[in-house]
TORSEPA-483744 format. One line per 8 residues: their letters; for each residue z, x, y of C-alpha. Coordinates in nm, 3 decimals. Each point is the difference from the previous one (the first is absolute). Layout:
a> Z:X:Y  ...
This chain:
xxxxxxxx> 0.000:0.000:0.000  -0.086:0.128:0.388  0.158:-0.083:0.341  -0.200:-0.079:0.235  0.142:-0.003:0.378  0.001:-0.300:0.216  -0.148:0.172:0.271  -0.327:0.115:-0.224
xxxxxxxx> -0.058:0.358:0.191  0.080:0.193:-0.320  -0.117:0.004:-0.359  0.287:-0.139:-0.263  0.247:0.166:-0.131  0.207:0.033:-0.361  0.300:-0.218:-0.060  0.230:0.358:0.015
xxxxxxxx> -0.209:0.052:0.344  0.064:-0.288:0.131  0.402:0.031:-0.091  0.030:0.359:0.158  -0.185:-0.047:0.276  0.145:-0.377:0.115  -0.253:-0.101:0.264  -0.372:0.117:-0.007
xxxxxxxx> -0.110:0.230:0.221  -0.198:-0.199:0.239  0.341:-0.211:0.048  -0.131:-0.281:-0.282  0.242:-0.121:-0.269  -0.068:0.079:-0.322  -0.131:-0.320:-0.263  -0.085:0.011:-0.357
xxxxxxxx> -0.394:-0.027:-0.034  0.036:-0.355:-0.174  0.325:-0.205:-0.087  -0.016:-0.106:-0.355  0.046:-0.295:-0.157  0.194:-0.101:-0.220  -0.062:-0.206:-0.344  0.090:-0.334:-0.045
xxxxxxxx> 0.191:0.063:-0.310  0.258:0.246:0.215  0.087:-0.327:0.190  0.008:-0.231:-0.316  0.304:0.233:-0.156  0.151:0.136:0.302  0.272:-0.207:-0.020  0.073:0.126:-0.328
xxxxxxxx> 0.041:0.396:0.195  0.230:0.159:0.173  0.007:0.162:0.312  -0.071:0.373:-0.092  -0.303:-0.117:-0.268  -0.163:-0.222:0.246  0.004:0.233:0.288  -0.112:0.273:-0.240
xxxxxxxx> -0.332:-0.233:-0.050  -0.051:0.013:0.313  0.082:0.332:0.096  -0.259:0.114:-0.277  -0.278:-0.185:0.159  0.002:0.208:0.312  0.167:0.342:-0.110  -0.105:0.001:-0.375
xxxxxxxx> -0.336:0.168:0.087  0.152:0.269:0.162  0.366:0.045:-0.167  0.031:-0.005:-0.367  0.175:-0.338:-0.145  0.299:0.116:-0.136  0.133:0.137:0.376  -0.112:-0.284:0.183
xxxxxxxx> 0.274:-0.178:-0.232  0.242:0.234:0.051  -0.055:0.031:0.382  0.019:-0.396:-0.046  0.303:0.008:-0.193  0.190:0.234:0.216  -0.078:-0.206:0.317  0.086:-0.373:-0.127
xxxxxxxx> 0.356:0.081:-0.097  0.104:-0.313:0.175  -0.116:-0.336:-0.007  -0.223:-0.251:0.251  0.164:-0.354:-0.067  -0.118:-0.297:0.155  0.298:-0.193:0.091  -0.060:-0.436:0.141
xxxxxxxx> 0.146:-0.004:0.325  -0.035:-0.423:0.034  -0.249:-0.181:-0.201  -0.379:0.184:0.029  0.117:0.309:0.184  0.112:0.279:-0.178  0.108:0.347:0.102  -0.186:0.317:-0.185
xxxxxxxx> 0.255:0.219:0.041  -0.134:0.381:0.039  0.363:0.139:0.107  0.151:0.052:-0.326  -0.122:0.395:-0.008  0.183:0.337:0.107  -0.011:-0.069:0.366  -0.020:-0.386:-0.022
xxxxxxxx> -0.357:-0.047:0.137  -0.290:-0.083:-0.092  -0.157:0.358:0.062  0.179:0.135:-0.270  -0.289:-0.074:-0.226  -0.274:0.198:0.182  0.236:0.247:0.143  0.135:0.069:-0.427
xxxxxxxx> -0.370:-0.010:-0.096  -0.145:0.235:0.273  0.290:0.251:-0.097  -0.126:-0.017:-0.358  -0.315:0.008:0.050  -0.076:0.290:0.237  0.272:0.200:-0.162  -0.202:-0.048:-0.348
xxxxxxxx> -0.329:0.102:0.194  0.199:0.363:0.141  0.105:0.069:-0.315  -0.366:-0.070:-0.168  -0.188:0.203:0.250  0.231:0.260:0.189  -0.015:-0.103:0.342  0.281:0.164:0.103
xxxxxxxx> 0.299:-0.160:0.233  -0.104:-0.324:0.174  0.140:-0.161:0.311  -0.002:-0.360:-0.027  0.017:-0.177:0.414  0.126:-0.342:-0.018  0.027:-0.214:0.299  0.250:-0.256:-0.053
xxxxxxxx> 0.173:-0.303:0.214  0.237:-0.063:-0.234  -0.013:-0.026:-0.430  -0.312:0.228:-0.049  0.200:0.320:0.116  0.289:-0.093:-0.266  -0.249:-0.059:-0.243  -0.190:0.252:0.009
xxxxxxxx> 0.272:0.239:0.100  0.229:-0.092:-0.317  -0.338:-0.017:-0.241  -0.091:0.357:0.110  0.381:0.142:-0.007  -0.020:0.323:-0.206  -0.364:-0.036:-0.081  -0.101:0.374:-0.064
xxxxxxxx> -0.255:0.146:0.175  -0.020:-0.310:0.289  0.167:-0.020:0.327  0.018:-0.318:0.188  0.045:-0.020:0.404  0.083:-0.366:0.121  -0.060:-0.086:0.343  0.226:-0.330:0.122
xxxxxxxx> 0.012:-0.173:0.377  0.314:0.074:0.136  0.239:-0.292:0.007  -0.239:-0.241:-0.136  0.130:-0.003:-0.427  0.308:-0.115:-0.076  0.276:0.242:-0.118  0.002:-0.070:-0.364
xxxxxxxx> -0.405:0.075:0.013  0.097:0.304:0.221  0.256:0.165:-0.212  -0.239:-0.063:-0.326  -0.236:0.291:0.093  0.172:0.185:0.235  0.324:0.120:-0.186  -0.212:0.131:-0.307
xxxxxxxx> -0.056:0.329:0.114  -0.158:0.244:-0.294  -0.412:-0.079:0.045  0.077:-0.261:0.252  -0.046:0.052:0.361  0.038:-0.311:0.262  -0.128:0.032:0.327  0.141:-0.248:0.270
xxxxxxxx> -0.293:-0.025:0.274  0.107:-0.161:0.330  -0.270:-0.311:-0.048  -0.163:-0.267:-0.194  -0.106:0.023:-0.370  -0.371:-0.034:0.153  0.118:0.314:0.144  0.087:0.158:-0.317
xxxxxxxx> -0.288:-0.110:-0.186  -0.241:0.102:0.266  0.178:0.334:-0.055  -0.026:-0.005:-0.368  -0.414:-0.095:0.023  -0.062:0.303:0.263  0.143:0.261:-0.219  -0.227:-0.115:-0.312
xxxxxxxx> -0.277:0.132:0.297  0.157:0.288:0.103  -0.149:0.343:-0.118  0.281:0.238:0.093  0.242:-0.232:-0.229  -0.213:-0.055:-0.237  -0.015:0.369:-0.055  0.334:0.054:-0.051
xxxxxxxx> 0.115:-0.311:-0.187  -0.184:-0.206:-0.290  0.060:-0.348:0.166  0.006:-0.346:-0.147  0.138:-0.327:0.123  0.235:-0.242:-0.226  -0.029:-0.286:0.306  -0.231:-0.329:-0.170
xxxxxxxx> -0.317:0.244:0.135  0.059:0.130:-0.333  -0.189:-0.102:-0.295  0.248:0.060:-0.177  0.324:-0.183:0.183  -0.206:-0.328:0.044  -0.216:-0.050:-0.326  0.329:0.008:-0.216
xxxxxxxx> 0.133:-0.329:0.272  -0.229:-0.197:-0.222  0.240:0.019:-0.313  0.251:-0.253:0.147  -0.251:-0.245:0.090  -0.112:0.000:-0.398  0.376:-0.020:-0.103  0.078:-0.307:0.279
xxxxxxxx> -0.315:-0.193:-0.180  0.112:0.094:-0.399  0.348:-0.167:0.112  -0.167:-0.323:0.153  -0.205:-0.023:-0.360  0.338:0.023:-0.169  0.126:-0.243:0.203  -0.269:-0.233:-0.134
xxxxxxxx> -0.158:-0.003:0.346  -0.407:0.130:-0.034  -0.051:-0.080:0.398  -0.183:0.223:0.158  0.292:0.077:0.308  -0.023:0.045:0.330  0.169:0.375:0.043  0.191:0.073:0.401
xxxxxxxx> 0.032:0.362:0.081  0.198:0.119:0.320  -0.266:0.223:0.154  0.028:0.313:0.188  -0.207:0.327:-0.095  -0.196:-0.269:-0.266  0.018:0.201:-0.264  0.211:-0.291:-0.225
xxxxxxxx> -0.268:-0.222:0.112  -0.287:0.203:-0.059  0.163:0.087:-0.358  0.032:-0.387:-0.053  -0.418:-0.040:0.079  -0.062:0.270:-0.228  0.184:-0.178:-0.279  -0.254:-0.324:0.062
xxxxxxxx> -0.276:0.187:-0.033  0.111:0.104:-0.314  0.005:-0.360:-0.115  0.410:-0.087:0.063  -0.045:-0.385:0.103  0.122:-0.067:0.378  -0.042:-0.263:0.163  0.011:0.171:0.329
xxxxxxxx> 0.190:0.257:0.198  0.236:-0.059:0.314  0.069:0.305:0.256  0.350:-0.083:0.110  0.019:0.242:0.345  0.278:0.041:0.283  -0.107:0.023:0.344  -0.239:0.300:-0.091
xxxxxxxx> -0.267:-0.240:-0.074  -0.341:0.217:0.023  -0.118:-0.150:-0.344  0.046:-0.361:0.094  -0.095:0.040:0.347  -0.368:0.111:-0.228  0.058:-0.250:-0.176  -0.065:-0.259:0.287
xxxxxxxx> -0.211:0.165:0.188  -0.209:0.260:-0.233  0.125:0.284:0.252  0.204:0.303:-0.120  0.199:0.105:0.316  0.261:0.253:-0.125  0.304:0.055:0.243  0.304:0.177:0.022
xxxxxxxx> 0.275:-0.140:-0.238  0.305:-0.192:0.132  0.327:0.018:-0.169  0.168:-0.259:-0.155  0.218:-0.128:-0.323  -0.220:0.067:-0.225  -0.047:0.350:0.036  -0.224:0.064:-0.251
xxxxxxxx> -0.293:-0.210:0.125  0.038:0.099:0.340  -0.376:0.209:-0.048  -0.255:-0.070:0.335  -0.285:0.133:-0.193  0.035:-0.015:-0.358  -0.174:0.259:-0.234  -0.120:-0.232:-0.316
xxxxxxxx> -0.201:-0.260:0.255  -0.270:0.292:-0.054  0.014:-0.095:-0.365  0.003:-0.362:0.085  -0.323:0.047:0.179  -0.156:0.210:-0.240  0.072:-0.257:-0.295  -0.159:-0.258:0.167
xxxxxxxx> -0.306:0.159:0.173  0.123:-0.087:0.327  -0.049:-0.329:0.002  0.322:-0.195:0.180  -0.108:-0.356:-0.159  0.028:0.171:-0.385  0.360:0.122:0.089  0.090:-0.355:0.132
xxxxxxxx> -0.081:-0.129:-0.292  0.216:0.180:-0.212  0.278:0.059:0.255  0.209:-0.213:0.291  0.227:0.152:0.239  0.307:-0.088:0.149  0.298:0.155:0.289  0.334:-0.030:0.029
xxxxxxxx> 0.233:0.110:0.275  0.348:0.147:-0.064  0.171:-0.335:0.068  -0.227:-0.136:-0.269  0.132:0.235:-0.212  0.344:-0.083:0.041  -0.039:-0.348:-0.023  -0.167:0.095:-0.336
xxxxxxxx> 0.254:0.205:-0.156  0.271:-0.248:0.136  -0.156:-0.300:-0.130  -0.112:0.128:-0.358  0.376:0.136:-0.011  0.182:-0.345:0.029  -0.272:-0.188:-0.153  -0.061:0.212:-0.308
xxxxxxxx> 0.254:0.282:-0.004  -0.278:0.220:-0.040  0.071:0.272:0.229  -0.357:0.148:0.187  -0.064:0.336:0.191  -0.224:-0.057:0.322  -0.312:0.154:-0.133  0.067:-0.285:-0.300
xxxxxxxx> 0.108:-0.269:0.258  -0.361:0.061:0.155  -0.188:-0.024:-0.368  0.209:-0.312:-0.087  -0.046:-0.190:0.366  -0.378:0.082:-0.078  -0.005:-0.130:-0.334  0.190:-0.315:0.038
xxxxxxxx> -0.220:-0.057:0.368  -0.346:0.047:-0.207  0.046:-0.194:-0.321  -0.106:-0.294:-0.120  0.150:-0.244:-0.266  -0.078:0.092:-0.318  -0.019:0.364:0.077  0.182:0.268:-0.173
xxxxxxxx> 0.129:0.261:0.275  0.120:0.354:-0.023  0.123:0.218:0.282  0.054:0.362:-0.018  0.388:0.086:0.054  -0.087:0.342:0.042  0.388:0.157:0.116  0.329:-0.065:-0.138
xxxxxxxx> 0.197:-0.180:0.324  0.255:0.227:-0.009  -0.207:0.280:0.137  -0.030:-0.211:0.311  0.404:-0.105:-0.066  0.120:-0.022:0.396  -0.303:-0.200:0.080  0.011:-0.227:-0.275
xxxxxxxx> 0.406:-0.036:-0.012  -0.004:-0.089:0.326  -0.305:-0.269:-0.023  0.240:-0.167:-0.320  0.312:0.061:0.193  0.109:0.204:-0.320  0.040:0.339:-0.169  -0.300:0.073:-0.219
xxxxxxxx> 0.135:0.246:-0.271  -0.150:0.312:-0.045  -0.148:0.105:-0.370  0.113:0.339:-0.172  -0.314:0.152:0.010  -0.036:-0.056:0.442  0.389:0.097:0.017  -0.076:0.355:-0.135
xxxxxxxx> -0.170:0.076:0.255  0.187:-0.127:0.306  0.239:0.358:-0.094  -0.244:0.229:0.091  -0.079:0.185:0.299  -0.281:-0.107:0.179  -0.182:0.361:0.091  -0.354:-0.064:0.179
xxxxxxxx> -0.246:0.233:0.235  -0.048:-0.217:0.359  -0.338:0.056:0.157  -0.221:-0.190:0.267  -0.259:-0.288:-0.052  -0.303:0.287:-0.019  -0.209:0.176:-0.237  0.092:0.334:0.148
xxxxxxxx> 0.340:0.014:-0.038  -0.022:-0.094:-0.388  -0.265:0.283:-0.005  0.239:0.238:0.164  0.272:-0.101:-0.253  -0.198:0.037:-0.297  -0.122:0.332:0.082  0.285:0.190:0.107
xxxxx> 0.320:-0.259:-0.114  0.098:-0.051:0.427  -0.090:-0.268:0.199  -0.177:0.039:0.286  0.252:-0.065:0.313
């Protein structure tokens, strides 16, 4: 299988190309040269599977040309070591719930995979030390940070917006130490991942470091984001319900949406896909209006989607030829404000006593708001709420206990490198280890 860049300036690339190098060189995100499909009978017994053997299938289809079988299960195996369980919230909605991992997100599963993966493609090929950049506004630096901890040969530099993750998300990549480095920069996560694309284009770094990206630019953090969508639809079946559903993803870089497209097109039956944004609302905005107008992000409860120009719309684009009116039909939009979000989370609370984090509140307000009766509904719960605890205790008006696994981390001391919102001053800290100023 080749990768083929979004942008179309330069000729595709292999699968362990397209992993090192994280974003093509004319800027373009890398995409498989076709997205298989899947046979019938795979969705006729995949109720009968579990989560590792299904996602194995599919992992196979797009890595099996290029990685032999039998470590595309382990890489599998090692990554799923936690469950995706759909869990009914009130009758028709139901809650995948992608928290249940090492760092209770959803990114655990690309951030465990990428680890494998690349660290399997050093150790068939000698590449030498890699330094993985990761751009993060929240649960993709924890991810990958804690799926990379003490991988040999592979260092991994996170760069986070200052102020804007909560502490829990904070302390999970930036009290590892060992291969980890966090670097605080005084701006927005566009601001980090602008920083992040420039130095995939930068000659004098790429000179002195083999770079690759874990952010959902990665073919390797977003195509393994298809697994849970497979698992959420084997638990409907075994719930006797063969509906095609109607899937709600909180959207902020796109990746999880882009992941849940990808999954269609392999022949998983939706019935169509909502974009639940906050007030960063560039994709619905397009949407409405067929204009792509990126801006500069604005901060708000749900962190993680706060993204003014997300990454995987380039994918978007590219699956669909460009054409706005083929995207509408497969995908509605929807925007909630912070006050919506607390309404949510408050509401589903004392209604359901199913506790929300905002990025959920926005997927369930845009599920519920979008469908129709005799619908089955999904949203993506994509954080544990008690990474988000003080905003979410104080929406409830109660403590919201912390897990083991988040506690463990609270300990540690947070140890971080603080640089500007530019390019140069990351360059000047990569090459000589002081910021510039």
């Amino acid at each position: 299988m080749k990768y083929y860049s979004t942008n179309r300036q330069t000729p595709p690339v292999s699968l362990a190309e397209a992993v090192k190098n994280g974003l093509a060189p004319d800027r373009g995100l890398y995409m498989p040269e076709r997205i298989p499909r899947l046979p019938g009978e795979f969705f006729d017994r995949i109720a009968d599977m579990d989560f590792i053997s299904m996602s194995s299938v599919v992992a196979r289809a797009f890595f099996g040309e290029d990685i032999p079988a039998d470590d595309i299960d382990r890489i599998v195996r090692d990554t799923l070591s936690f469950d995706t369980p759909l869990v009914e919230v009130e009758d028709g909605i139901r809650s995948l719930e992608l928290f249940h991992g090492p760092t209770m997100a959803f990114k655990d599963v690309g951030g465990r995979f990428m680890a494998r993966m690349l660290s399997c493609f050093i150790g068939d090929g000698g590449t030498g030390k890699v330094t993985v950049l990761v751009a993060t506004s929240g649960d993709t630096g924890s991810a990958v940070a804690n799926g990379f901890l003490g991988v040999e040969g592979i260092d991994v530099v996170v760069l986070y917006p200052s102020g804007k993750v909560s502490e829990i998300q904070e302390k999970q990549f930036t009290t590892l130490g060992r291969n980890i480095t966090a670097i605080e920069v005084m701006g927005t996560f566009d601001d980090c991942q602008r920083i992040v694309k420039t130095a995939f284009l930068d000659s004098d770094l790429n000179g002195k470091f083999t770079l690759t990206s874990a952010n959902s630019i990665n073919v390797a953090r977003f195509l393994p984001q298809t697994f849970y969508y497979f698992n959420a639809f084997a638990q409907l079946k075994r719930l006797g319900i063969g509906d095609a559903p109607v899937f709600c993803v909180p959207s902020g870089n796109f990746g999880n949406l882009t992941a849940g497209l990808v999954a269609a097109r392999m022949g998983l039956p939706v019935k169509r896909f909502v974009a639940a944004n906050n007030i960063n609302d560039v994709f619905l905005e397009y949407l409405r209006t067929g204009t792509y107008r990126p801006r500069p992000s604005v901060r708000t409860l749900a962190n993680a989607m706060d993204v003014g120009d997300p990454s995987n719309f380039a994918r978007i684009l590219d699956m669909y030829g460009g054409s706005v009116e083929s995207i509408r039909h497969d995908i509605v939009g929807c925007r909630y404000t912070d006050d919506d979000i607390r309404r949510t989370v408050r509401d589903v609370y004392e209604r359901t006593g199913y506790l929300l984090d905002p990025h959920g509140a926005c997927a369930y307000s845009g599920l519920k708001d979008s469908l129709c009766p005799g619908e089955t509904g999904i949203f993506l719960e994509t954080a544990h709420p008690a990474k988000f605890r003080e905003t979410v205790s104080g929406i409830i008006g109660a403590p919201v206990p912390v897990p083991d696994n988040l506690r463990k981390f609270m300990s540690g001391e947070k140890k971080t490198v603080i640089i500007g919102n530019t390019f140069g001053e990351f360059k000047c800290y990569m090459q000589s280890g002081k910021c510039a100023g």
